[in-house]
PLY file of the C-alpha trace (Angstrom):
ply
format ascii 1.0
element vertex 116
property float x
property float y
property float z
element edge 115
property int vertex1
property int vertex2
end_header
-0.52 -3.21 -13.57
-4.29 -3.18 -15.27
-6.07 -0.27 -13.63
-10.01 -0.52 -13.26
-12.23 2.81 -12.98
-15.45 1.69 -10.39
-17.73 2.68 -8.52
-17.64 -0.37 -6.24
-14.07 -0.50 -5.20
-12.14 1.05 -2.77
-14.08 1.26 0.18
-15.71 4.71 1.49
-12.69 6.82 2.19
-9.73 5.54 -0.19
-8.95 6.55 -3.61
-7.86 3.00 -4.91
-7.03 -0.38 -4.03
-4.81 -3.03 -5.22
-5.95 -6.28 -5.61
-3.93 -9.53 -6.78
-1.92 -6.69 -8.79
-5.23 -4.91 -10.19
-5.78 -1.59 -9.46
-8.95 -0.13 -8.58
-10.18 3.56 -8.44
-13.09 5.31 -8.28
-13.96 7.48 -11.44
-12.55 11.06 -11.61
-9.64 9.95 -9.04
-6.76 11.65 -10.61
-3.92 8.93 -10.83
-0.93 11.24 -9.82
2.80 9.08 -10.28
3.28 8.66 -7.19
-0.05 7.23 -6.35
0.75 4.62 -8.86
3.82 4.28 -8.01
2.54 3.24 -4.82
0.40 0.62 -6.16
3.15 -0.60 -7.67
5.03 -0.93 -5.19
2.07 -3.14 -3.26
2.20 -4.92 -6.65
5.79 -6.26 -6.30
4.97 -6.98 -2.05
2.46 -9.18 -3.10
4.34 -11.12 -5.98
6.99 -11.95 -3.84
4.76 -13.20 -0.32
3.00 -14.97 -3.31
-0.43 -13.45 -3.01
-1.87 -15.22 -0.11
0.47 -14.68 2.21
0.84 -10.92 1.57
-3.27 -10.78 2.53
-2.77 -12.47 5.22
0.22 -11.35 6.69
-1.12 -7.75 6.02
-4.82 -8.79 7.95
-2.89 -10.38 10.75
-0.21 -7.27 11.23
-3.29 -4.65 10.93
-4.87 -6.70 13.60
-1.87 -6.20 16.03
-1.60 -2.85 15.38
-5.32 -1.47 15.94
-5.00 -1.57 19.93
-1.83 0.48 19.34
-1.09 3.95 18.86
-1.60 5.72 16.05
-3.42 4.58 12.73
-3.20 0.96 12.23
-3.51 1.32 8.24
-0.62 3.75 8.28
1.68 1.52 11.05
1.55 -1.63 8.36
4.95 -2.28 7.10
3.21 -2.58 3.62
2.16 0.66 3.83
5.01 2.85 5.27
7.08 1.12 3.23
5.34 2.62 -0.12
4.12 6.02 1.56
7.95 5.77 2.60
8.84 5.37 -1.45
5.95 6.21 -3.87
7.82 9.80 -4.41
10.90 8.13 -5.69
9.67 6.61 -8.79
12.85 5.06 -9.32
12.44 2.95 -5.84
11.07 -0.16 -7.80
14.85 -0.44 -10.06
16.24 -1.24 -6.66
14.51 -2.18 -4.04
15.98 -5.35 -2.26
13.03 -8.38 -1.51
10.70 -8.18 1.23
11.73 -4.45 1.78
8.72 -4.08 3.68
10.46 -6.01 6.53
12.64 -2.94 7.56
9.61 -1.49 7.99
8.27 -3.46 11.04
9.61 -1.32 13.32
9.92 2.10 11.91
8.13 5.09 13.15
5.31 6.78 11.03
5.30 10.67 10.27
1.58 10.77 10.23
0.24 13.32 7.31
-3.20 14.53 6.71
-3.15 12.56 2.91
-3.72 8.64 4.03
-6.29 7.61 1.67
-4.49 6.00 -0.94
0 1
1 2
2 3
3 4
4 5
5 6
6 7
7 8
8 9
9 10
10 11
11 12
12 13
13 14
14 15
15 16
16 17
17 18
18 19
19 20
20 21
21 22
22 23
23 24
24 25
25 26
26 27
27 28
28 29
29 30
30 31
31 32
32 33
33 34
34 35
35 36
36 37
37 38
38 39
39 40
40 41
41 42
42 43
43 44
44 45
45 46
46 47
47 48
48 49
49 50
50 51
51 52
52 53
53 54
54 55
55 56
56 57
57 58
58 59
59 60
60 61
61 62
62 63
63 64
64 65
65 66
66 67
67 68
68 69
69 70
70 71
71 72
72 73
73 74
74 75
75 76
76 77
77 78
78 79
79 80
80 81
81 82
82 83
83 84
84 85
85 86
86 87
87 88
88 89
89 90
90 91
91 92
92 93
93 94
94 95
95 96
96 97
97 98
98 99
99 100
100 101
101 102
102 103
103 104
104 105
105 106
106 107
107 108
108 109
109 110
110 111
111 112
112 113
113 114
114 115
């Protein structure tokens, strides 16, 4: 994964964004494992939905989830599934495809630290 210091990308309130398997982060973010391991784990989620379809799946389910309790960033299954993960840095080694699925459904812990 090619990582990209800015000061355009992310948006106003994240630390860093992955794009098309390019991460971006703002200078003097400190790029802790398990933040890239999270990345990473976005990385493979969009390699296997192809790209496209992991943008727009991820649009579409964000959409769905905003009139809904709770944060609709954190309720993605993208999401919980690598805030669920990015501690085990291992996760990658054996995580089954489309992972994210089981994650559809799960309840979110919500922590104060959601601005990866």
């Amino acid at each position: 994964m090619k990582i990209i210091r800015t000061s355009i990308l992310p948006f106003h309130g994240f630390s860093a964004i992955n794009l098309l398997g390019i991460l971006f982060v703002h200078h003097g973010v400190y790029l802790s494992n398990e933040l890239i391991n999270h990345e990473r784990i976005h990385t493979v989620q969009q390699r296997e939905m192809l790209f496209v379809f992991f943008y727009i799946f991820y649009m579409l389910e964000w959409l769905v989830r905003l009139p809904m309790k709770g944060n609709a960033y954190r309720n993605i299954s993208f999401e919980r599934e690598a805030y669920a993960n990015q501690r085990n840095l291992d996760y990658l080694k054996s995580r089954p495809l489309y992972a994210w699925r089981h994650y559809l459904k799960k309840p979110v812990r919500e922590t104060k630290n959601h601005n990866i």
